[in-house]
DRENDRENKOL-320278 format. One record per residue (C-alpha): residue in one letter; residue number from 1; x, y, z. Coordinates in steps of 0.1 Angstrom, whole numbers, plus 5000, padded with zeros to 4 digits. Layout:
# DRENDRENKOL-320278
+--------+-----+------+------+------+
| residu | num |    x |    y |    z |
+--------+-----+------+------+------+
|      a | NUM |    X |    Y |    Z |
...
+--------+-----+------+------+------+
# end
This chain:
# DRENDRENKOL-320278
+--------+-----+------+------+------+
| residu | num |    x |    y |    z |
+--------+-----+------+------+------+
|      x |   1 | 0670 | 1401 | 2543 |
|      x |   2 | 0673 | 1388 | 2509 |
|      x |   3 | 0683 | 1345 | 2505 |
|      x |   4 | 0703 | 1337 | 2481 |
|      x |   5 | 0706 | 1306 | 2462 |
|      x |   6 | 0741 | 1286 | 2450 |
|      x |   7 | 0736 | 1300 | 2421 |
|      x |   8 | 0733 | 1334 | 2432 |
|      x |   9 | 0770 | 1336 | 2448 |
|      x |  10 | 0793 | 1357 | 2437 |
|      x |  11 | 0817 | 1328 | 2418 |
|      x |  12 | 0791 | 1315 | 2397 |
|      x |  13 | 0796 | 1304 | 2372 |
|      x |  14 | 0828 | 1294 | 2376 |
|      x |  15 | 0855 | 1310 | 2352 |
|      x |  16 | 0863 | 1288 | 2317 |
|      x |  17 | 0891 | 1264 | 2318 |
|      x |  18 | 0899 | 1232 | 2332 |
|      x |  19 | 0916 | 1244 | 2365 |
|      x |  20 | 0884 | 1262 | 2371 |
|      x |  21 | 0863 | 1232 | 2371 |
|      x |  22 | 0882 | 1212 | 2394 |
|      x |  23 | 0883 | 1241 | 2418 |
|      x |  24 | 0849 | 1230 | 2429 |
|      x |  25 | 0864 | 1195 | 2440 |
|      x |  26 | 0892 | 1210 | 2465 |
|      x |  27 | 0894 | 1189 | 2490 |
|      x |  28 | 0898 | 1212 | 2523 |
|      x |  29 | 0918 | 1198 | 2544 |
|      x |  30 | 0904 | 1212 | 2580 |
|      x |  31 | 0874 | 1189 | 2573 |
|      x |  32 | 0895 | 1159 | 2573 |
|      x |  33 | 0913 | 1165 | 2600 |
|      x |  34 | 0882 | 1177 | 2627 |
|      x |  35 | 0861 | 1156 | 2642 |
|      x |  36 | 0828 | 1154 | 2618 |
|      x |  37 | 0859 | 1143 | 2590 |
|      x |  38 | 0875 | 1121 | 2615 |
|      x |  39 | 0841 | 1099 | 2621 |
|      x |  40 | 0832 | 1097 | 2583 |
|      x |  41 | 0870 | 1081 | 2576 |
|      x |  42 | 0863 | 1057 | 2606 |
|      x |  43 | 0829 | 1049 | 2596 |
|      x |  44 | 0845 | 1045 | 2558 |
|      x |  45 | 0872 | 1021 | 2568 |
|      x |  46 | 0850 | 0999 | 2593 |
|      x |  47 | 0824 | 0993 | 2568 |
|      x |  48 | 0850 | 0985 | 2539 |
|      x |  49 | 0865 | 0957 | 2566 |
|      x |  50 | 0827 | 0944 | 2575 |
|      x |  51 | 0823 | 0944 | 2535 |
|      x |  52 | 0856 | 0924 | 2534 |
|      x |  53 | 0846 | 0900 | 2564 |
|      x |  54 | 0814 | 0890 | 2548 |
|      x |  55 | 0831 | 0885 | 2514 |
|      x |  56 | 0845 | 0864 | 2529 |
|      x |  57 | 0824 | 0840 | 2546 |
|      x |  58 | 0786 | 0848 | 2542 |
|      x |  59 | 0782 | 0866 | 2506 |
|      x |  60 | 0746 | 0875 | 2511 |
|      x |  61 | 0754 | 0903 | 2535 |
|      x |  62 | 0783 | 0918 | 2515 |
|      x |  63 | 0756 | 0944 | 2495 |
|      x |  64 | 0743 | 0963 | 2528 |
|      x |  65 | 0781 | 0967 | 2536 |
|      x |  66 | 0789 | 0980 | 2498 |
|      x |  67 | 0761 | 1003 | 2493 |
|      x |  68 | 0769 | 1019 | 2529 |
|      x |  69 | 0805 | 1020 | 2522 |
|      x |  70 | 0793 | 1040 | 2494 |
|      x |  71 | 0768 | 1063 | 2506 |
|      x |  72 | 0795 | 1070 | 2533 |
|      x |  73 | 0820 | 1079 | 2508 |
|      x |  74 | 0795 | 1101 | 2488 |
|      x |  75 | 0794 | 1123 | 2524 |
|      x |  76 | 0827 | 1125 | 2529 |
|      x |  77 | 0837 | 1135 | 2488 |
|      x |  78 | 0807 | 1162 | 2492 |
|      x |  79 | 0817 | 1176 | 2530 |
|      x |  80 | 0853 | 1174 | 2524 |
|      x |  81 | 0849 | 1193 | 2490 |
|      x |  82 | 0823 | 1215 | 2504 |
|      x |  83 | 0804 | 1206 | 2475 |
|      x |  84 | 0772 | 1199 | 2497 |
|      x |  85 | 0767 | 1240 | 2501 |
|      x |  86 | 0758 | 1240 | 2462 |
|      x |  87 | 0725 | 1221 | 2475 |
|      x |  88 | 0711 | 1246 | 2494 |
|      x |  89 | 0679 | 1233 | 2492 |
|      x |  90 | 0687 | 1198 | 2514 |
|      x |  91 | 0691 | 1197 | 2551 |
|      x |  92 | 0721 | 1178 | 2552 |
|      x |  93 | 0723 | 1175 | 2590 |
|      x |  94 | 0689 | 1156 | 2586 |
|      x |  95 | 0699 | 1138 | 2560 |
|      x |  96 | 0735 | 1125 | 2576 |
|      x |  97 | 0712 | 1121 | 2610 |
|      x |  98 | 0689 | 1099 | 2589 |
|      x |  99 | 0723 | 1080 | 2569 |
|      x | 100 | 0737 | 1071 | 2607 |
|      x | 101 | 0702 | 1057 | 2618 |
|      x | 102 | 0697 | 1035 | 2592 |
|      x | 103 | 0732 | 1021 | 2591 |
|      x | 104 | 0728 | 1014 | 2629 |
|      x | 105 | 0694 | 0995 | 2624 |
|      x | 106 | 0713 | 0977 | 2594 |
|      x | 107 | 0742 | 0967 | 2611 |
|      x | 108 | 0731 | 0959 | 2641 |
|      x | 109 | 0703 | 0932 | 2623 |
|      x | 110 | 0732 | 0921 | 2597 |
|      x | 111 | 0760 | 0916 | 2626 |
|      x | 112 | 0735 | 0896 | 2648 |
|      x | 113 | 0730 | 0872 | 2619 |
|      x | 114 | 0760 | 0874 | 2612 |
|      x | 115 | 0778 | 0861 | 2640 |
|      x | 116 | 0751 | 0827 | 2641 |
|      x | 117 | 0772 | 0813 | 2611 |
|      x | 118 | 0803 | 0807 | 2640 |
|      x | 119 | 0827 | 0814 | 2608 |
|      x | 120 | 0860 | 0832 | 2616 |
|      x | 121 | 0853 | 0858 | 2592 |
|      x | 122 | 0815 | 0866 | 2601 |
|      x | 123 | 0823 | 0867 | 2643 |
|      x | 124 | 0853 | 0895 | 2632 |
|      x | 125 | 0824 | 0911 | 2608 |
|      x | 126 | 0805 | 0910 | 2642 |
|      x | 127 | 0829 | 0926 | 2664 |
|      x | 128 | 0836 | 0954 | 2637 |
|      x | 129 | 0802 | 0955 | 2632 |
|      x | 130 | 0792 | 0968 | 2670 |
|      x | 131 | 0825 | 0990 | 2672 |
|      x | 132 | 0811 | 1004 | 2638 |
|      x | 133 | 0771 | 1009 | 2652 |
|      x | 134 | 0784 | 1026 | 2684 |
|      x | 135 | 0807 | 1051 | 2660 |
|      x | 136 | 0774 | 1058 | 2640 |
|      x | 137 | 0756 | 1064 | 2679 |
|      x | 138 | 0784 | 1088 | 2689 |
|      x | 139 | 0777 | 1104 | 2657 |
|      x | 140 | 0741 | 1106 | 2658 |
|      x | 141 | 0745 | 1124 | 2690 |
|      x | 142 | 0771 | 1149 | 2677 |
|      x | 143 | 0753 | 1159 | 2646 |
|      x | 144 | 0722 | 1163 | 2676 |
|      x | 145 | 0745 | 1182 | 2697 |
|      x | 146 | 0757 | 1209 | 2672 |
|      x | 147 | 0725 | 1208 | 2645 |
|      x | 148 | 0697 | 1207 | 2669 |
|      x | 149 | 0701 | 1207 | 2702 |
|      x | 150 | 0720 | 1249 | 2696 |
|      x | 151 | 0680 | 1254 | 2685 |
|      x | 152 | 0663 | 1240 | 2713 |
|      x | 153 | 0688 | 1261 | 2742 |
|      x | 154 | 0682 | 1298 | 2719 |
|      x | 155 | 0643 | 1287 | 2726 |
|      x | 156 | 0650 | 1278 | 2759 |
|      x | 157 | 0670 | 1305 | 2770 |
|      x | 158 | 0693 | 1303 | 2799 |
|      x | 159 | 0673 | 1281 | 2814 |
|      x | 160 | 0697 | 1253 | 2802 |
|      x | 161 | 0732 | 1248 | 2823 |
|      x | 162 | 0759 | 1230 | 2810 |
|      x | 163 | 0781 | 1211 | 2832 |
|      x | 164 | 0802 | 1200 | 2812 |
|      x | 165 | 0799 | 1164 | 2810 |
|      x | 166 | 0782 | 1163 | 2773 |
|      x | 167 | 0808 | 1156 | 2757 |
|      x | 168 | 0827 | 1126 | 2777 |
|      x | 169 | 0797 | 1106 | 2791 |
|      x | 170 | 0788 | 1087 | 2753 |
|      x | 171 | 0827 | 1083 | 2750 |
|      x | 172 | 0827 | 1064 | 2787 |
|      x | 173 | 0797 | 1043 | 2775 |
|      x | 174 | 0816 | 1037 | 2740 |
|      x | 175 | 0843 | 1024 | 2758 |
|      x | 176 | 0825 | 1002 | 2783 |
|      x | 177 | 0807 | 0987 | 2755 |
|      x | 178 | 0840 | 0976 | 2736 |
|      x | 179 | 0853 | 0963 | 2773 |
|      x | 180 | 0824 | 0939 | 2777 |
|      x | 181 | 0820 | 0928 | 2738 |
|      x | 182 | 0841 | 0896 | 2741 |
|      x | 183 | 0823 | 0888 | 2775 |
|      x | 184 | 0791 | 0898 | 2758 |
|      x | 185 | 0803 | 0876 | 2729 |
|      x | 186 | 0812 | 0842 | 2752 |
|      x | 187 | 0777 | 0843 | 2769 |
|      x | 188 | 0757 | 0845 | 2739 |
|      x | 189 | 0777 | 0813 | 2725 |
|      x | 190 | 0781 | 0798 | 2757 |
|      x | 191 | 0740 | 0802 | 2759 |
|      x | 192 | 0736 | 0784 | 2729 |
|      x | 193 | 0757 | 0750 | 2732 |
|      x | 194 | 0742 | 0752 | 2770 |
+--------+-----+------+------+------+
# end
């Protein structure tokens, strides 16, 4: 069996002209709209309203909410143009595993800190900043479920049953989590004029 590269395919180079050229940035639609699209545009529009919240009350957060709005945004152009496949070389399902982990270490410090300042603006970047870190769990755990956890059950075997509770029991805990933030919120201020 013989690999092939992205340069090896079939359509490259691509034909001369300028329609040809922006072939390659065809934005496919499907992507958008399924699930692994669906969290990339949420995670894009929470972390452009966190990056608006701490513009405006506490600047010195503001950069770690820009650069991940734009790393974000550099996933979503390259898996919703497909351009990602000319890479064939990167393990992108790492790599996004490895984007979600750090943006939940770095929002979960920065929201924390965040809401100690008591400003309006900076408690909201709070509460969008939790929603946010629990969207980058539930993703962490589907880029596990369909990268790496398909590896471990072909080694395994049918050794493995499904009952089909994978998929609902993170979205239960996402959801509990969001029912108990404001409580979660009042006891941590209550605790500190206590």
């Amino acid at each position: 069996m013989e690999m092939l590269g992205a340069r090896d395919r079939l359509d490259w180079p691509p034909e001369e002209g300028t329609a040809a050229g922006l072939q390659a940035f065809a934005v496919d639609k499907n992507f958008l709209s399924s699930l692994r699209g669906i969290l990339l545009e949420t995670e894009l529009a929470l972390t452009f309203i966190i990056f608006i919240c701490f513009t405006a009350s506490i600047s010195t957060y503001m950069a770690a909410a820009l650069l991940e709005f734009f790393i974000t945004l550099a996933f979503l152009f390259l898996y919703a143009t497909q351009y990602y496949q000319r890479f064939d070389r990167v393990n992108w399902p790492c790599l996004d595993f490895l984007r979600c982990v750090s943006a939940i270490v770095i929002f979960l410090v920065i929201s924390i800190a965040a809401v100690t300042s008591r400003d309006g603006a900076a408690i909201a970047a709070f509460v969008f900043g939790i929603i946010l870190v629990s969207v980058f769990a539930y993703d962490i755990f589907k880029i596990y479920q369909t990268e790496m956890a398909p590896r471990a059950t072909e080694a395994l075997g049918p050794q493995l049953v499904d009952l089909g509770l994978s998929d609902i029991c993170p979205l239960l805990c996402l959801i509990q989590l969001v029912l108990h933030l404001a409580e979660l919120g009042k006891a941590f201020l209550d605790g500190e004029n206590g």
